[in-house]
C-alpha distance (Angstrom), angle and dihedral (degrees) to the residues before:
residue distance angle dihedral
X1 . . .
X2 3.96 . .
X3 3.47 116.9 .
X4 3.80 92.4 -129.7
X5 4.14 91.4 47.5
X6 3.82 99.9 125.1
X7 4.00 127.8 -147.7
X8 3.74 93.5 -68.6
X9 3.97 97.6 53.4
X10 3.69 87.7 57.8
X11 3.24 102.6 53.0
X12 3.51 87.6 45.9
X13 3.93 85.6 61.5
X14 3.81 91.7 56.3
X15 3.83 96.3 53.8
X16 3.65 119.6 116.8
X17 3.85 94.6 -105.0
X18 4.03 93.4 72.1
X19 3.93 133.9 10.9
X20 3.96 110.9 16.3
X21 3.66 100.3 99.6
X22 4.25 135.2 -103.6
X23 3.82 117.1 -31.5
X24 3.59 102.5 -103.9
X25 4.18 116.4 -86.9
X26 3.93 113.9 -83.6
X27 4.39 79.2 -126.0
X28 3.83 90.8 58.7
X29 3.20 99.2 42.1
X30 3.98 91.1 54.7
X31 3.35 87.0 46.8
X32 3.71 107.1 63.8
X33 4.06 88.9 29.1
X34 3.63 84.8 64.0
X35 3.57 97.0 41.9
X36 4.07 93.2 44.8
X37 4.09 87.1 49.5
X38 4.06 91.0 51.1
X39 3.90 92.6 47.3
X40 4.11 81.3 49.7
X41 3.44 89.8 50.5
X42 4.03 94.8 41.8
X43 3.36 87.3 49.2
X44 3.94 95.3 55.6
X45 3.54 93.4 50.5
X46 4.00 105.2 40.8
X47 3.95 110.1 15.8
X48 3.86 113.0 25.8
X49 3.64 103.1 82.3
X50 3.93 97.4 34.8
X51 4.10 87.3 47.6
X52 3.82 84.8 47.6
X53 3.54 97.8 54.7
X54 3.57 91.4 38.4
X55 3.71 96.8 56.8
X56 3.73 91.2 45.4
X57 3.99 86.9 68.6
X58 3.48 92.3 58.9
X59 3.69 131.3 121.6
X60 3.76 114.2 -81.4
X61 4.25 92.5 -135.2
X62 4.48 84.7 53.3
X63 3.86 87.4 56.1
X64 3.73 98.6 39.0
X65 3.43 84.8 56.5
X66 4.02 98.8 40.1
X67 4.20 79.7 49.5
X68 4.43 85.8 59.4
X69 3.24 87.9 50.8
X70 3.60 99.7 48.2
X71 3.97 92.2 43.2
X72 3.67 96.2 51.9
X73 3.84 91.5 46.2
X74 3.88 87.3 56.1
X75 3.75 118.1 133.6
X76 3.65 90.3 -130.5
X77 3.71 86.0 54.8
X78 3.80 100.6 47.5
X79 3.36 102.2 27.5
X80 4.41 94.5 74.8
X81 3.79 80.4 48.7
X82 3.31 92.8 61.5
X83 3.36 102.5 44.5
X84 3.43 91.7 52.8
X85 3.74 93.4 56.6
X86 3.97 88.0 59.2
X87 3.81 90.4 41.6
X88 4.28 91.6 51.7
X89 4.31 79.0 44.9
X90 3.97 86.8 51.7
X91 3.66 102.7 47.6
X92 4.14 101.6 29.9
X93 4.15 100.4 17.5
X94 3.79 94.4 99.7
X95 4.03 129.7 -120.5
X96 4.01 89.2 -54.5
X97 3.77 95.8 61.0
X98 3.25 87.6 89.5
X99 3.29 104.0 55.1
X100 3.47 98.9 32.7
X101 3.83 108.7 49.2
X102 3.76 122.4 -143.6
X103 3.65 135.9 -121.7
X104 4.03 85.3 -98.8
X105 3.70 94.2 54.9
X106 4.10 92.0 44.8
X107 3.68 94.8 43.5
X108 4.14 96.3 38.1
X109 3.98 84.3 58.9
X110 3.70 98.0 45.5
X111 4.02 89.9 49.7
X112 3.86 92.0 52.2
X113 3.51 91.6 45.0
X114 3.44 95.2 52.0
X115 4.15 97.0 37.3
X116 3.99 88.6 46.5
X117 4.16 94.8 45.6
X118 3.96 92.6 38.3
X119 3.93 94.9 54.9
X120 3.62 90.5 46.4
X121 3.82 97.8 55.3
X122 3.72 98.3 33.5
X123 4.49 83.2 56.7
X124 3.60 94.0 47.2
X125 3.84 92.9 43.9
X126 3.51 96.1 45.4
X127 3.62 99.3 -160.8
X128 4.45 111.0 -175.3
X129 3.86 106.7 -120.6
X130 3.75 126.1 -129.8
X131 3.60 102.3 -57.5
X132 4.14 139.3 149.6
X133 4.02 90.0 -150.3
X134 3.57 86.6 66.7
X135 3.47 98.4 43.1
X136 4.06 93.6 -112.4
X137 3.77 84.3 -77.0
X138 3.56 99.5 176.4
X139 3.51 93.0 -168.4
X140 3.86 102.0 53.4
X141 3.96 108.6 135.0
X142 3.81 125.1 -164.9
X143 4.02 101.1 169.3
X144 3.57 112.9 -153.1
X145 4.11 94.5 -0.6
X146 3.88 88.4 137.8
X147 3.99 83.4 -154.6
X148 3.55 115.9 132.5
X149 4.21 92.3 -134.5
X150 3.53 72.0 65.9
X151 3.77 114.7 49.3
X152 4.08 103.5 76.7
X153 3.50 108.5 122.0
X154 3.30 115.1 94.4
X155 3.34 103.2 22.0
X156 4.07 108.5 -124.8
X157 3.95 85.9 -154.0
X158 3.61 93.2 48.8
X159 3.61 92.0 47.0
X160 4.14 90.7 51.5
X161 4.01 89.5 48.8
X162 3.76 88.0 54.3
X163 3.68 91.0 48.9
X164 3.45 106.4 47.0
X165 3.84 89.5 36.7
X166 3.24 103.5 53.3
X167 3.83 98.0 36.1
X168 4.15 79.2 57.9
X169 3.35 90.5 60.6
X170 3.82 103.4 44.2
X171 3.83 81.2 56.9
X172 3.66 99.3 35.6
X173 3.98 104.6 31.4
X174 3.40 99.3 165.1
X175 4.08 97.9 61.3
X176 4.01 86.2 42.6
X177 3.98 97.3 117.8
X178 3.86 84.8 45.7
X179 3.90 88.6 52.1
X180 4.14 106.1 41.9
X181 3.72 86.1 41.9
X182 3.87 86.5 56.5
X183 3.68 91.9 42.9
X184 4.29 91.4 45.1
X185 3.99 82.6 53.0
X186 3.58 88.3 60.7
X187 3.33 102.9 47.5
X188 3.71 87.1 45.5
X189 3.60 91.9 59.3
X190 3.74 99.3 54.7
X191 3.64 80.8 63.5
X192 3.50 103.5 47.4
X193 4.37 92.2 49.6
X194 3.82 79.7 54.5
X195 3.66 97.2 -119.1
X196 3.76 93.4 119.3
X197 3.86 135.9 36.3
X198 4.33 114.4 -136.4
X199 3.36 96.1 -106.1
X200 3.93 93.7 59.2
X201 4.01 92.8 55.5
X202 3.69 87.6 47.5
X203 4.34 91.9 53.9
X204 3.71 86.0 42.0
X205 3.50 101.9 50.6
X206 3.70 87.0 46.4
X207 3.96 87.8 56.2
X208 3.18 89.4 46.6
X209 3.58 100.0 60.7
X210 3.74 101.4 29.0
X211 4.28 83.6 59.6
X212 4.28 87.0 48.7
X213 3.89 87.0 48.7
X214 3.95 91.8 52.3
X215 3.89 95.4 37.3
X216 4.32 82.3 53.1
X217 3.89 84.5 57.5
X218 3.95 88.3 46.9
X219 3.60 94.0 50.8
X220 4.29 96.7 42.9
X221 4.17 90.6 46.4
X222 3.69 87.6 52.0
X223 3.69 97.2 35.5
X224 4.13 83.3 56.3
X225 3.64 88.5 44.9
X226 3.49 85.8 61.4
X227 3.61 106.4 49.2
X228 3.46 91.0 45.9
């Protein structure tokens, strides 16, 4: 790095295309998507509906406050952020911006990735939400109802936390517990305001970061591309 490089240029040098380490081993990753897919499933079977009912008894202030949290974690709230981050990278970044794409540009892709794939699977699934009318049947299924009362699984909001959480700390590895423990927050929330049962935070989160992972890939081929 030059001595004169200002703010900009090193963040630039912590983006995914150049010095954040390996993409993670096709075994690992396997591993924990496996693992995060049987807790989801776990979860469906044993703890959603008892955690559902459980969290409906909860003080009104807690969910109030779990329904901030949730709100200002939006996609339609973080999303313009974002894309003002890669915008201010565009226009005041420096000749390597475009080479060298900015956390804004990584993490904007991951969160429409994520947002577009997770409200596509949760409509054709059809999953029933949370809800005493249906008995808390966890396992209600209305394939292709396009009906938000049944669009729960995965959850799109756990699926953005993921992505813009985890593509945070690919490019920002040394705030990562900071960041995931943000983004498990969030998905905790959507469960405690009762718009989500466990197991649909769990899928989403999965999503989420399986979509970061493969937009990380994206960005290094083309990154090499590049340079070469």
């Amino acid at each position: 790095m030059r001595p004169t490089d200002g703010p900009q240029e090193r963040a630039v040098e912590t983006c995914p295309s150049t010095k954040i380490g390996n993409h993670p081993d096709s075994e690992r990753v396997v591993n924990l998507t496996l693992r995060l897919f049987s807790l989801a499933v776990f979860s469906m079977l044993i703890l959603d509906r008892p955690l559902a009912l459980a969290v409906s008894d909860l003080p009104h202030w807690f969910r109030t406050a779990a329904s901030w949290i949730s709100g200002l974690a939006a996609p339609v709230v973080i999303l313009p952020f974002l894309f003002g981050l890669w915008l201010s990278g565009v226009l005041f970044g420096g000749a390597s911006a475009p080479r060298r794409p900015a956390f804004g540009l990584f993490s904007l892709c991951c969160s429409l990735a994520a947002v577009a794939s997770s409200l596509l699977v949760k409509n054709i699934v059809g999953r029933a939400r949370p809800d005493s009318t249906h008995d808390w049947d966890r396992l209600l299924l209305r394939p292709f109802a396009f009906d938000d009362a049944f669009a729960s699984i995965p959850s799109t909001q756990g699926a953005f936390a993921a992505a813009v959480t985890c593509s945070a700390a690919i490019c920002f590895p040394q705030h990562r517990i900071c960041l995931l423990t943000v983004g498990a927050l969030v998905c905790a929330s959507r469960v405690v305001v009762g718009e989500h049962w466990t197991s649909d935070v769990i899928a989403g989160w999965a999503m989420g970061w399986l979509l970061t992972l493969a937009m990380l890939r994206l960005f290094r081929t083309s990154s090499e591309h590049q340079d070469g």
